[in-house]
C-alpha positions in Angstrom: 16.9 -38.7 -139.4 14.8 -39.0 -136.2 15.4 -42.1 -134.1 11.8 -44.1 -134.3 12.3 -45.7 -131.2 13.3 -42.5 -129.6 10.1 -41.2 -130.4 8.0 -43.6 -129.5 9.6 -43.5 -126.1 8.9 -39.6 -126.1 5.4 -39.6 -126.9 4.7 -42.5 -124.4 6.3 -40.4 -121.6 4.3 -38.0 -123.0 1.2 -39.9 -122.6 1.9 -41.0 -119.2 2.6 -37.5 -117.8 -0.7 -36.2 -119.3 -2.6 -38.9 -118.1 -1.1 -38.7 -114.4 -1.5 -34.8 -114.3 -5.2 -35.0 -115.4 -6.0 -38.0 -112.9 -4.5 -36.9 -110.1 -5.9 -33.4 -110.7 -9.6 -34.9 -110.6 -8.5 -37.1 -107.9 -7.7 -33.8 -105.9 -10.5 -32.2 -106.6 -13.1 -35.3 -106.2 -10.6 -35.3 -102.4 -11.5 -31.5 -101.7 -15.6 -32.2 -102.8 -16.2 -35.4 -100.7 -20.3 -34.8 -101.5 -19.9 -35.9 -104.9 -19.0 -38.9 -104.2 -22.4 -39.4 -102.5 -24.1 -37.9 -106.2 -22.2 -41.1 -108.0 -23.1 -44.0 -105.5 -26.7 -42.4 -105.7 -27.2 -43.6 -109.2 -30.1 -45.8 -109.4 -29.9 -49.8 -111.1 -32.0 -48.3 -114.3 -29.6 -45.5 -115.3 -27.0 -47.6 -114.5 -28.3 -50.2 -117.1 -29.8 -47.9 -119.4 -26.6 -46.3 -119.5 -24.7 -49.4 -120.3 -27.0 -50.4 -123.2 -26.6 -46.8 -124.4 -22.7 -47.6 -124.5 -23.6 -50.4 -126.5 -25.5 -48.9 -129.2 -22.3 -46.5 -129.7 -20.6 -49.3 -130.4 -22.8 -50.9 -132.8 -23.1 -47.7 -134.5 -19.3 -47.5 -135.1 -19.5 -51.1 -136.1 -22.2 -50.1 -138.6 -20.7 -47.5 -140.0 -17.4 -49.8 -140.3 -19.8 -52.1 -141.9 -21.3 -49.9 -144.9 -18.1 -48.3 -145.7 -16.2 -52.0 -146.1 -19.2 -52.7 -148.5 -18.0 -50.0 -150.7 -14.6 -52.2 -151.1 -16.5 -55.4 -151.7 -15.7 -56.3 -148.6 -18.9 -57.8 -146.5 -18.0 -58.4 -142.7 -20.8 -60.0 -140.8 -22.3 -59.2 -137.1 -19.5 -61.0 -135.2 -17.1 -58.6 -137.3 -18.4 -55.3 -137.3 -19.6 -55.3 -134.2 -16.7 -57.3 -132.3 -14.0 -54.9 -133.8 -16.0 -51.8 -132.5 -15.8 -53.8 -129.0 -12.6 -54.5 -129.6 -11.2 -51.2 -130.6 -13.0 -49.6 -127.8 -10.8 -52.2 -125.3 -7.8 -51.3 -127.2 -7.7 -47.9 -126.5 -8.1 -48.2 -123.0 -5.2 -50.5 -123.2 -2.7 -48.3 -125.1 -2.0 -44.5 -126.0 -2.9 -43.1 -129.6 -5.4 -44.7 -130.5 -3.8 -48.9 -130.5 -7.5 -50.2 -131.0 -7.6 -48.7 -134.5 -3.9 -50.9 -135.1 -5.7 -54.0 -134.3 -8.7 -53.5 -136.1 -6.6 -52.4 -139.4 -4.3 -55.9 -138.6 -7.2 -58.1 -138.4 -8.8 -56.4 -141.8 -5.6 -57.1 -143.6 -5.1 -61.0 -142.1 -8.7 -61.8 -142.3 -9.5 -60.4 -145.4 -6.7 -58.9 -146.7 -7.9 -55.4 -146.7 -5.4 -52.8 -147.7 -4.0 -50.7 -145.2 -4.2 -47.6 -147.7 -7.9 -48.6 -148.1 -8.3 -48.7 -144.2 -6.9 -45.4 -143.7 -8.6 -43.6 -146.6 -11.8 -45.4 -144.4 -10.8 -43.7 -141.3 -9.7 -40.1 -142.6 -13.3 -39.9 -144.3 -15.3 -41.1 -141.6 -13.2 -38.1 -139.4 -14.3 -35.4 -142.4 -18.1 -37.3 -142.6 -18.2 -37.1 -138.9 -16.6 -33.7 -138.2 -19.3 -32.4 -140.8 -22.3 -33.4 -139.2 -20.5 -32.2 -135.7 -20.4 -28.9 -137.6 -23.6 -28.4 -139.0 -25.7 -30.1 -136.1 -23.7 -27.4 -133.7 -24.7 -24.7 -135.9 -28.3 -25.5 -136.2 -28.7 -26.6 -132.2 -26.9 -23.0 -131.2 -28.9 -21.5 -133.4 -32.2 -22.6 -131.7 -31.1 -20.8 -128.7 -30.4 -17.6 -129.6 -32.1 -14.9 -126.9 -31.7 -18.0 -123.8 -28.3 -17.9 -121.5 -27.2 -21.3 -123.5 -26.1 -20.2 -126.2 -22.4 -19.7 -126.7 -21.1 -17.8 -129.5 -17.5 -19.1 -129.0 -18.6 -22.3 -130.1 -20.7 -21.6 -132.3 -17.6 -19.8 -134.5 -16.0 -23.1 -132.8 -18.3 -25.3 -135.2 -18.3 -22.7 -138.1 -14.1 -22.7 -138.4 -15.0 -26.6 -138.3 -17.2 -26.3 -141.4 -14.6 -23.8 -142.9 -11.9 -26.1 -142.9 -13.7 -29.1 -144.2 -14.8 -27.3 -147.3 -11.3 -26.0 -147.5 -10.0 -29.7 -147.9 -13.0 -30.6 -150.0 -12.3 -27.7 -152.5 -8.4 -28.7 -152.7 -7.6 -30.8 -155.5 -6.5 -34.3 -153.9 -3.3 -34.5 -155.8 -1.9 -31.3 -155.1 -2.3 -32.5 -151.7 1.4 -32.9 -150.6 2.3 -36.3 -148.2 5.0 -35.3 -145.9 3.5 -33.8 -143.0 1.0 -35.7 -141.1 -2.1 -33.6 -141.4 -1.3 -33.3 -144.8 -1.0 -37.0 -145.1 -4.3 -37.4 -143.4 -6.2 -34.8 -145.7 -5.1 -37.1 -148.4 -6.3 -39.7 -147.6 -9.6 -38.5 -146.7 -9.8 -37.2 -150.3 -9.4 -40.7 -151.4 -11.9 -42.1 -149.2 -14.7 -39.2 -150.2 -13.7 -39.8 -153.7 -15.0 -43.2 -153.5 -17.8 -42.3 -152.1 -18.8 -39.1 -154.0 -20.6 -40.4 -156.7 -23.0 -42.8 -154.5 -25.5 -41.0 -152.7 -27.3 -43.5 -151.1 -23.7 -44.5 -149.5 -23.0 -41.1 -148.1 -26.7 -41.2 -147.0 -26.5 -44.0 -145.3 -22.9 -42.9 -143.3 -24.0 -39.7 -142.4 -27.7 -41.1 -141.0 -25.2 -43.8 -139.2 -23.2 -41.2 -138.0 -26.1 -38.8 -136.6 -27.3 -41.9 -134.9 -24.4 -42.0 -133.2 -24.2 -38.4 -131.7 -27.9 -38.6 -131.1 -27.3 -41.4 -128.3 -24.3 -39.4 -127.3 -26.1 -36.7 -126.2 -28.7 -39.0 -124.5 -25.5 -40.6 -122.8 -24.8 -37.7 -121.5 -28.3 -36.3 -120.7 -29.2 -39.3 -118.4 -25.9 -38.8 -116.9 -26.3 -35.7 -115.8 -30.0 -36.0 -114.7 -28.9 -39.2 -113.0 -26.3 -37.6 -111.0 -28.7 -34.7 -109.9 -28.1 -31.7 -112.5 -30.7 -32.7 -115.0 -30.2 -30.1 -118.4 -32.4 -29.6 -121.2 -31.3 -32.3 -124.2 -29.8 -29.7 -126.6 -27.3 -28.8 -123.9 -26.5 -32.0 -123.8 -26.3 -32.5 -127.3 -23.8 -29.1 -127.7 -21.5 -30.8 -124.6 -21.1 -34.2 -126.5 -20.5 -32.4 -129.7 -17.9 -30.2 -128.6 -16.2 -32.9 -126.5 -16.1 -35.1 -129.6 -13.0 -32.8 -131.0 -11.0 -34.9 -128.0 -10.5 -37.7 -130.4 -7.8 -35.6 -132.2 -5.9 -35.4 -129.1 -5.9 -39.0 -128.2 -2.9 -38.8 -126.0 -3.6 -41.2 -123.0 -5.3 -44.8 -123.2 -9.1 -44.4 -123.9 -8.6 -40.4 -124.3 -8.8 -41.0 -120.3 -8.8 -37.5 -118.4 -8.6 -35.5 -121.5 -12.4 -36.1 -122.5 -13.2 -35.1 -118.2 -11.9 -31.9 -118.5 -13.1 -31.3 -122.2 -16.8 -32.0 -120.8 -16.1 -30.0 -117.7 -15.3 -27.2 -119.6 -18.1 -27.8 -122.3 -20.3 -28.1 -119.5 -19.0 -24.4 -118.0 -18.9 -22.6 -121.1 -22.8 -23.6 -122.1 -24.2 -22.5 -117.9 -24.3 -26.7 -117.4 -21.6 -26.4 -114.3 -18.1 -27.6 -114.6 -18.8 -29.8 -111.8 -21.9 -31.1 -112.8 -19.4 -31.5 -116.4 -17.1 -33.3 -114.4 -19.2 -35.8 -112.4 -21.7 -36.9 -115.7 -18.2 -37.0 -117.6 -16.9 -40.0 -115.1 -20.3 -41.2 -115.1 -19.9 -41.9 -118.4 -16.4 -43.0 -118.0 -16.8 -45.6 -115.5 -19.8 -47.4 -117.5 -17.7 -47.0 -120.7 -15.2 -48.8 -119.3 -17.2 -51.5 -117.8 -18.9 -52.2 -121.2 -15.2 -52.1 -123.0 -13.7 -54.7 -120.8 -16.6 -57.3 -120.5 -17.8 -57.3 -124.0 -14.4 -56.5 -125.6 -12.6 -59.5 -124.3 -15.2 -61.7 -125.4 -15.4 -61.0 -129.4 -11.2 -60.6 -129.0 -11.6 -64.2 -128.4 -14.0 -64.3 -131.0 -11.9 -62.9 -133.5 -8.9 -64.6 -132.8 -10.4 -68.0 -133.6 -12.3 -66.7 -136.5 -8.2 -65.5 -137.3 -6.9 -68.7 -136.6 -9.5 -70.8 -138.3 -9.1 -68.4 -141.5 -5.0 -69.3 -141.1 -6.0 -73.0 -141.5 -7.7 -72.9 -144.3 -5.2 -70.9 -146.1 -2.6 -73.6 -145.3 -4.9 -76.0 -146.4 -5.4 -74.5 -150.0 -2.0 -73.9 -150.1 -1.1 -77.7 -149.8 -3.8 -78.6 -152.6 -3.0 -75.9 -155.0 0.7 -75.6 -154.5 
């Protein structure tokens, strides 16, 4: 039997050696381009801020969506929640590997409200199928709208149809016969449960998939004011192909935040669609930079939020215990 400890320890050294080889790799090339550095402190105030509340909206999108899925469970989390477990997720990921913002935000569903944790991951394997399907068929569609121009990319757009491919695969696959040991496997299954509950309620799945377009709409607007903002403005529907095919980095969340990994992803995005891998890799820390600053001044606010909202939910449970004994 494999030692748990042992592997944890392995895939935090892990972590750590990817995330030091893709820092100092940027680092060394950021050293050998000195100009660039001139293109980042060149940003102006507004993109700066309309940046930020850009980041914002992300987050209140994933809170959203966090928000209409919980309702499907009868369970009805207000602003302070939704959003203030986006915020804090987001500041949880920059603070540990693989992905220890989801952790908290499962731990604080199942203390607050005692929310399953089965429920929490059938939540989060359909939100990755939901998601991956929009990626899919909004890749197709964009890529398809530039067929004859020197952006298109046929790569990715077999990229985005294997994508498609393998979420009807799963959707065709009876749920049971779905086996549990491996960890994709696992995952599959429980997306099947989460789909299943919302298969029959089309105004739900409506409303998650409009949620989660939303989202990747002010991706791509993320990334298209960073770009023009650094000085290598690209048409939107680059854009919007860059942030969709960097999205995929979320299944190899590695380092804290997905830090470095997502640089190079856009920097090669950015390459393979004739945006520049260096433009790629200065809107990509751009991006990272105001990310950052967003996750660790509004984070920290609703964790203190939440942990008196936890605490004052601990009270009264003590309190009804004494009563009804």
């Amino acid at each position: 039997m494999q030692n748990p400890r042992g592997s944890s320890r392995t895939t935090t050294v892990i972590s750590l050696v990817v995330l030091l080889g893709t820092v100092a790799g940027i680092g060394l090339y950021l050293r050998s381009h000195p100009e660039l550095f001139d293109l980042i402190r060149s940003l102006s105030m507004g993109s700066g801020l309309l940046l930020f509340f850009m980041t914002v909206l992300m987050l209140a999108a994933n809170g959203l969506y966090l928000r209409i899925f919980a309702k499907k469970f009868n369970l009805d989390l207000h602003a302070k929640e939704w959003f203030g477990l986006a915020a804090v997720t987001a500041l949880g990921n920059y603070l540990t590997p693989l992905s220890g913002g989801l952790v908290a935000r499962a731990a604080y569903l199942k203390r607050r409200h005692n929310f399953p944790y089965a429920h929490f991951l059938a939540m989060l394997a359909a939100n990755y199928m939901i998601a991956f399907a929009v990626i899919g068929v909004t890749g197709i569609v964009t890529l398809l709208t530039l067929t004859g121009t020197e952006s298109v990319s046929w790569p990715a757009l077999l990229f985005f149809l294997a994508t498609l491919s393998m979420i009807l695969l799963v959707l065709l696959v009876p749920s049971t016969s779905i086996g549990s040991r491996h960890r994709w496997l696992l995952f599959a299954h429980h997306a099947m449960e989460g789909l299943h509950a919302i298969r029959k309620d089309g105004a739900l799945l409506g409303k998650l998939i409009a949620t989660t377009f939303f989202n990747i709409t002010v991706g791509a607007l993320l990334l298209f004011v960073a770009f023009g903002s650094t000085g290598f403005p690209i048409p939107f529907s680059v854009a919007l192909l860059i942030f969709l095919l960097t999205s995929y980095t979320v299944l190899i969340n590695i380092t804290p935040g997905n830090l470095g990994v997502q640089e190079v992803a856009t920097s090669l995005a950015a390459a393979i669609l004739g945006a520049g891998a260096e433009a790629g890799l200065l809107a990509s820390l751009v991006v990272r930079a105001v990310a950052i600053l967003a996750s660790f001044t509004i984070g920290p606010i609703f964790s203190y939020l939440l942990s008196k909202e936890l605490m004052a939910a601990g009270n009264v449970t003590q309190v009804d215990r004494k009563e009804f004994p």
